[in-house]
mmJSON file of the N, C-alpha and C atoms, coordinates in Angstrom:
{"data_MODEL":{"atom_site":{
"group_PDB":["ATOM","ATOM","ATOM","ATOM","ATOM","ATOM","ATOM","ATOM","ATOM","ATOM","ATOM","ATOM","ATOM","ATOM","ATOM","ATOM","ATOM","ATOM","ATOM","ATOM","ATOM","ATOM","ATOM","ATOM","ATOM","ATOM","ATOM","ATOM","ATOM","ATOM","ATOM","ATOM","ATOM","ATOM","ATOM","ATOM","ATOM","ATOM","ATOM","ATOM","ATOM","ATOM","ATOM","ATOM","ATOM","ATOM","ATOM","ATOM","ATOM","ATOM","ATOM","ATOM","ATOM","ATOM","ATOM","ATOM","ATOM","ATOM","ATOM","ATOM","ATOM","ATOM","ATOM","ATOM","ATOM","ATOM","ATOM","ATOM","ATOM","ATOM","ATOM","ATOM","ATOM","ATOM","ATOM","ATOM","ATOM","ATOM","ATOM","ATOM","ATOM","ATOM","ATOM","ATOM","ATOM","ATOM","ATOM"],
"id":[1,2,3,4,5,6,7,8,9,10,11,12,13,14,15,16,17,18,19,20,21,22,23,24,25,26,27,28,29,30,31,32,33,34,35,36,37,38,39,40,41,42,43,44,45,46,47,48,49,50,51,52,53,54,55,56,57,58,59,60,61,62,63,64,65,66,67,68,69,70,71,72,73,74,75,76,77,78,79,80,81,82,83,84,85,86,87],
"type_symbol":["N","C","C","N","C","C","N","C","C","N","C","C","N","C","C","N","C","C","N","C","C","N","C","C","N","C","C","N","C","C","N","C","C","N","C","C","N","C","C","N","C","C","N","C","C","N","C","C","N","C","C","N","C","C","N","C","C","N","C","C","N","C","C","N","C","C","N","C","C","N","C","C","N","C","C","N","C","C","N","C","C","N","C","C","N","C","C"],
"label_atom_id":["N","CA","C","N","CA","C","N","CA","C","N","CA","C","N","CA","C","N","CA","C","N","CA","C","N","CA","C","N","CA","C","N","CA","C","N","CA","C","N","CA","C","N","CA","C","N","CA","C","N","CA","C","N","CA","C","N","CA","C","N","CA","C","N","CA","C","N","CA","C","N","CA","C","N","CA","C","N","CA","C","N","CA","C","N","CA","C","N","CA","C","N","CA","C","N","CA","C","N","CA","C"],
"label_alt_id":[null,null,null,null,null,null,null,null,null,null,null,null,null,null,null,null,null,null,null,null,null,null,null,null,null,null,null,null,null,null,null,null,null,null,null,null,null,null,null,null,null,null,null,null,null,null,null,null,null,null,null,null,null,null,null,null,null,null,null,null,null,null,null,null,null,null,null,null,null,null,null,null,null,null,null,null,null,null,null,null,null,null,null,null,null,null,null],
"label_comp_id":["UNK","UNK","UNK","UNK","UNK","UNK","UNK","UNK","UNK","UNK","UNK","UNK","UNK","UNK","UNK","UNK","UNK","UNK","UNK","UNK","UNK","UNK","UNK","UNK","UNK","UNK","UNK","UNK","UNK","UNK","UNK","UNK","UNK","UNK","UNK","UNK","UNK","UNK","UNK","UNK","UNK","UNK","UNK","UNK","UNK","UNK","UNK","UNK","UNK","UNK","UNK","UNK","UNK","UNK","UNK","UNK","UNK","UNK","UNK","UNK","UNK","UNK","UNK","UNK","UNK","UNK","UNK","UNK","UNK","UNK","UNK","UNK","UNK","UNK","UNK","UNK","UNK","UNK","UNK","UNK","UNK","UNK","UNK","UNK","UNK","UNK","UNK"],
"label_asym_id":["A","A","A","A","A","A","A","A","A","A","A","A","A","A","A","A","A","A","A","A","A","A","A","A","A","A","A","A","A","A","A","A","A","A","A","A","A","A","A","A","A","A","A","A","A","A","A","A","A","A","A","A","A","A","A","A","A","A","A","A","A","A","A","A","A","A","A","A","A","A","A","A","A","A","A","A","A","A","A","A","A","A","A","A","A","A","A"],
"label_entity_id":["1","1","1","1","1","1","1","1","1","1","1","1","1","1","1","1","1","1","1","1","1","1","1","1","1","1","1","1","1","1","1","1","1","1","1","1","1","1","1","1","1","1","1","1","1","1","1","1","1","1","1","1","1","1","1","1","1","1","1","1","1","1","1","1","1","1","1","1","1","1","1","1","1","1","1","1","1","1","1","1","1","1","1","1","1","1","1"],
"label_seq_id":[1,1,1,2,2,2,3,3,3,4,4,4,5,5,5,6,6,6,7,7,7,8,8,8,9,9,9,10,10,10,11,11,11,12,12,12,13,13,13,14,14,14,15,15,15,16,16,16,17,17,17,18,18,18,19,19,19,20,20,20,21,21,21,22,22,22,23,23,23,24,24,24,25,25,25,26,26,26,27,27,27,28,28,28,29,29,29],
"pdbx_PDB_ins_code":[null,null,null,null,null,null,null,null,null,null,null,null,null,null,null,null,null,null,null,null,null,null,null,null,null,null,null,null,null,null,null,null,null,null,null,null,null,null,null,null,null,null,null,null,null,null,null,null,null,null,null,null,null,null,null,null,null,null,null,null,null,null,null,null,null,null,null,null,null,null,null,null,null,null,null,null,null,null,null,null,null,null,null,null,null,null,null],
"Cartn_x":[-35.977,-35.053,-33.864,-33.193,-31.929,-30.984,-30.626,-30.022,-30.331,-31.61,-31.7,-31.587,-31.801,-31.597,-30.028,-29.241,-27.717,-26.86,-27.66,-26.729,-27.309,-28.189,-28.665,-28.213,-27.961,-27.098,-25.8,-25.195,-23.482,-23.383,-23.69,-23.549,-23.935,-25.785,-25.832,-27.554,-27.823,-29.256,-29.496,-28.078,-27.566,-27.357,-27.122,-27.533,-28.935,-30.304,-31.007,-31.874,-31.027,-32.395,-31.605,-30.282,-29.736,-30.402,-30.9,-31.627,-33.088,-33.572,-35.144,-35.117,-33.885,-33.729,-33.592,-33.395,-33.566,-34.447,-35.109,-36.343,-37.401,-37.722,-38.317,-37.929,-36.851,-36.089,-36.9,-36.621,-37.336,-38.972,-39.472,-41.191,-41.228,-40.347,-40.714,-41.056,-40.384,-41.283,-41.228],
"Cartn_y":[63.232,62.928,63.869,64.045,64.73,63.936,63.093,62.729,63.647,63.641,64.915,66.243,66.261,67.704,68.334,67.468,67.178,67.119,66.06,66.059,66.849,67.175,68.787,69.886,70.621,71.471,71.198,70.161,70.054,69.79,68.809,67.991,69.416,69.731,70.687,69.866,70.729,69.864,68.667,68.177,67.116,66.177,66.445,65.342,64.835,66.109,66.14,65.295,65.223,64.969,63.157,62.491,61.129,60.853,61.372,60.698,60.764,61.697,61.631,59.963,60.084,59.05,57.353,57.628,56.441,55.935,57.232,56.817,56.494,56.39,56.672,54.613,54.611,52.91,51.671,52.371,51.73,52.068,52.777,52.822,53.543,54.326,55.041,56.666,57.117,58.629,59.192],
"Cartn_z":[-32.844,-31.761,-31.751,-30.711,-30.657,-31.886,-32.234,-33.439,-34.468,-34.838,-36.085,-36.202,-34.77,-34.297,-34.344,-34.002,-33.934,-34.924,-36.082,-37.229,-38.079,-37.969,-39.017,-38.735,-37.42,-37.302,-37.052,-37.082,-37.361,-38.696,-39.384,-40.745,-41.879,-41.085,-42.148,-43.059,-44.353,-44.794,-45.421,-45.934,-46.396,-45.471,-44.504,-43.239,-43.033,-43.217,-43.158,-43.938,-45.125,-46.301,-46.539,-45.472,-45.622,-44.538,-43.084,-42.561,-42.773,-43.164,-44.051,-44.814,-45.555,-46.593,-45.848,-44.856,-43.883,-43.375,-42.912,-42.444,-43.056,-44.5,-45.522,-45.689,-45.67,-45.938,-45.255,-43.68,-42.874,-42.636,-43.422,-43.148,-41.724,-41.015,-39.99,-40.49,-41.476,-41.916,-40.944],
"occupancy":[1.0,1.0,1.0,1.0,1.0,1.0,1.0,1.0,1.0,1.0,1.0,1.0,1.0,1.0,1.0,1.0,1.0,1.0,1.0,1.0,1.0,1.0,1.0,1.0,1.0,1.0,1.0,1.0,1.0,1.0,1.0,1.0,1.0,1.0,1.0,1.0,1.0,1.0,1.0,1.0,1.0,1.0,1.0,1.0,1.0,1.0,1.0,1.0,1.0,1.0,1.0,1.0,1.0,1.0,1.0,1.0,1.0,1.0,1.0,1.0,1.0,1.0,1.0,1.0,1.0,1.0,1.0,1.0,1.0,1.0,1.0,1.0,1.0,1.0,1.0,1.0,1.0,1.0,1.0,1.0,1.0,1.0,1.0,1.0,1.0,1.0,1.0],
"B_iso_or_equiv":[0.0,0.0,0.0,0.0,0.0,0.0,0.0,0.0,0.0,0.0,0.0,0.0,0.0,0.0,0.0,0.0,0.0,0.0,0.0,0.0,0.0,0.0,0.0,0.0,0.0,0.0,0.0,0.0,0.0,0.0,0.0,0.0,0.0,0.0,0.0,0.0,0.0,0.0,0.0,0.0,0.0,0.0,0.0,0.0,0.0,0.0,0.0,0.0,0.0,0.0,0.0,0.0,0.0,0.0,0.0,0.0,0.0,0.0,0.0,0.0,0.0,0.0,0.0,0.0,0.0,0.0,0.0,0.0,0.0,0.0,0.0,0.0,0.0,0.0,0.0,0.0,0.0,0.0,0.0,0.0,0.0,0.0,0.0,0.0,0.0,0.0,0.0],
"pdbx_formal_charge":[null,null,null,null,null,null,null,null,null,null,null,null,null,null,null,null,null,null,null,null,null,null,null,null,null,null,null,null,null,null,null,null,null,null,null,null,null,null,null,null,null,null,null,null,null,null,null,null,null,null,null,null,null,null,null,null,null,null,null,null,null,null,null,null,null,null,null,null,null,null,null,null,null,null,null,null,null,null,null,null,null,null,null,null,null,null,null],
"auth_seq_id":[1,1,1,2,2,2,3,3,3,4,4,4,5,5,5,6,6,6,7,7,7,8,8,8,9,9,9,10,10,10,11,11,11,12,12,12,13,13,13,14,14,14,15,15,15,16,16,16,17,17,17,18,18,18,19,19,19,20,20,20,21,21,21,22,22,22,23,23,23,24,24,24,25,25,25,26,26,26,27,27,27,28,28,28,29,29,29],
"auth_comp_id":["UNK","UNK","UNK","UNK","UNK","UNK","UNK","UNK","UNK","UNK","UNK","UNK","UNK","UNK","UNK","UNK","UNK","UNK","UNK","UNK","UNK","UNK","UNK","UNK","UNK","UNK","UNK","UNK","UNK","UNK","UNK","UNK","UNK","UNK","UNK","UNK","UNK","UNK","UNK","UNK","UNK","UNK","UNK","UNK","UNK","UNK","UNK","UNK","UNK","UNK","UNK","UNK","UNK","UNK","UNK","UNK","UNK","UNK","UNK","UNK","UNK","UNK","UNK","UNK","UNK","UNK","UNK","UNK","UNK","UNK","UNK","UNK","UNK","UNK","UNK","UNK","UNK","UNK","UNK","UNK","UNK","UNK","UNK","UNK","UNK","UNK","UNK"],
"auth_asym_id":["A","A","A","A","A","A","A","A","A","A","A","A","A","A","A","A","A","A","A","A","A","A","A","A","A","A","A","A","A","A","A","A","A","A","A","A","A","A","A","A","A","A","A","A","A","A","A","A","A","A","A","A","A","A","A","A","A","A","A","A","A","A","A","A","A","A","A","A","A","A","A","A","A","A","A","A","A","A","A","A","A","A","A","A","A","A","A"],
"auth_atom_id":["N","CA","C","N","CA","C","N","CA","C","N","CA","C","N","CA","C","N","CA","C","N","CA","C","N","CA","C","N","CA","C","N","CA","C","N","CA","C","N","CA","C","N","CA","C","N","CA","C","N","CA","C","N","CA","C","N","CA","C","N","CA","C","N","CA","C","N","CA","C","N","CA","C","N","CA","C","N","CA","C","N","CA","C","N","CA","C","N","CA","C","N","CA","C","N","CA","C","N","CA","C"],
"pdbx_PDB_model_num":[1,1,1,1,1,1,1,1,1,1,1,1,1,1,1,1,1,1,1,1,1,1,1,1,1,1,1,1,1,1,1,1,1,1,1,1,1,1,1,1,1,1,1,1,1,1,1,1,1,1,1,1,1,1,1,1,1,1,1,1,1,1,1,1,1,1,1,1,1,1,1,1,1,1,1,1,1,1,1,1,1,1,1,1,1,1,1]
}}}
């Protein structure tokens, strides 16, 4: 989604790898 798209290039890969880590929480992967 534009969310990941968004906070990975503002936040950076550490954004990347806390919403990985979310999605991973909730079983969406």
């Amino acid at each position: 989604g534009w969310t990941l798209n968004s906070a990975g290039y503002l936040l950076g890969p550490h954004a990347i790898d806390n919403h990985r880590s979310f999605n991973e929480k909730h079983g969406i992967a």
